[in-house]
N, C-alpha and C positions, 0 to 999 in steps of 0.2 A: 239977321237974315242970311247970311253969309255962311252959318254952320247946319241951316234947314236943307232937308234933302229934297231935289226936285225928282219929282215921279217923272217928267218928261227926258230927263238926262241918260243918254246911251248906257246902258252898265258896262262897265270896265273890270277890268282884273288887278288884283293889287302882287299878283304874282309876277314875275319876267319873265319870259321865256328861256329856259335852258340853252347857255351858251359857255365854253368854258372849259374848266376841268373838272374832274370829279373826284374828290378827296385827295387832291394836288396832280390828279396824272391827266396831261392834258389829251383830250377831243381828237380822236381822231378827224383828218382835215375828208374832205369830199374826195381828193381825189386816192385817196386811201383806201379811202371805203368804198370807192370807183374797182379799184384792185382786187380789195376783195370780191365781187361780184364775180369780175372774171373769173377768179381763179375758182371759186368755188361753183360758178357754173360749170366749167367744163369740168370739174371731179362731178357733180352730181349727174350732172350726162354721163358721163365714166359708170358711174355706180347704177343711174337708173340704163341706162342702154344691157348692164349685165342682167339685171333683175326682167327685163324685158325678155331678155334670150330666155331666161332660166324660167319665166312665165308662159313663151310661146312654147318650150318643150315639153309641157306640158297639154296642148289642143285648148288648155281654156283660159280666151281672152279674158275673161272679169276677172281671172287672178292674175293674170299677166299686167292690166290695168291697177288691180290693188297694189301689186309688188312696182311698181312705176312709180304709182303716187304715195305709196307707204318708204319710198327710198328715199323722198325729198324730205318729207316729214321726219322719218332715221337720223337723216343726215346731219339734219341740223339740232335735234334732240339730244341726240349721241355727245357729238362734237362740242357743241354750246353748254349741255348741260355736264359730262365731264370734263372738259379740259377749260371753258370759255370760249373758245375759241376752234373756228375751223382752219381747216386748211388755208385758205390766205387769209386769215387772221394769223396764222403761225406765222405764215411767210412776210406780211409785215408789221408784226411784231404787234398786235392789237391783242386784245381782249375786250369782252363782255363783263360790264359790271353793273350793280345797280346804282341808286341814284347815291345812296353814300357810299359806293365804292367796292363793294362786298359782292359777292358770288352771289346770282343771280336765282331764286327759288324756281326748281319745276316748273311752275306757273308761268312765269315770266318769260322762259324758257321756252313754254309752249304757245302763250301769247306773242312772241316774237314770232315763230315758226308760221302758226296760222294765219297772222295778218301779212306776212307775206304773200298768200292766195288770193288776198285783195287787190281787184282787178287794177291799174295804174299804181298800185304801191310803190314800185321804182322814181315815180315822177315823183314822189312827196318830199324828194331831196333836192327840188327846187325852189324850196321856201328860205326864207331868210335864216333858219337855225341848220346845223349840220347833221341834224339827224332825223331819219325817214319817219313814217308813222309807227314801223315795227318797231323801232324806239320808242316814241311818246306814247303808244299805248300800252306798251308792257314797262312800263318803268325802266329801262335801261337805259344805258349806253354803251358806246365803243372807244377804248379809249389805247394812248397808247402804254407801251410797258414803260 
């Protein structure tokens, strides 16, 4: 009776959740990737506050809004998908990789980017693992050099 499966038993995962390193390089910690946010907010203010100007100079707000919210999505397209890494990821020493360790496809890329527009996204770095949603649902991670 012991190896019969109950229908009434909670499902479980036989997976663990992601904690650790990733092809020996370890996790960047929270307050890391605390850093990063700043830093890389105030460069995308930086870059969308110019696309702003360079939209209002033109009289028409819906491209001044596309070039606002096309700056955020750049930003991190650009940076993540050529180098791994944005500007405070440069600055402490982080990179983007996938889950075995390798450069992160387009895709992942872009799934990172987008699920950042998800409303509380920031808060989902207060669960027990170190990494947000824009990690667990594009397959990455941040890890250090």
């Amino acid at each position: 009776m012991e190896n019969e499966l109950n229908p009434y038993q909670a499902p479980s995962a036989d997976v663990e959740p992601f904690v650790g390193s990733v092809a020996g390089a370890p996790q960047a910690s929270r307050a890391v990737r605390f850093a990063n946010l700043l830093i890389d907010g105030v460069c995308r203010s930086i870059i969308g506050a110019v696309a702003a100007v360079m939209g209002a100079a033109t009289d028409n707000a819906g491209l001044s809004l596309a070039l606002s919210l096309g700056s955020m999505v750049g930003f991190y397209l650009f940076f993540e998908g050529m180098f791994q890494a944005t500007p405070g990821k440069f600055i402490t020493r982080t990179r983007v990789v996938d889950l075995d360790g390798n450069k992160p496809g387009f895709g992942q890329i872009l799934g990172r980017t987008l699920a950042r527009f998800v409303p509380f996204e920031p808060f989902s770095f207060f669960s027990s693992t170190k990494d947000g949603w824009h990690d667990r649902w594009s397959g990455t991670r941040v890890v250090q050099r």
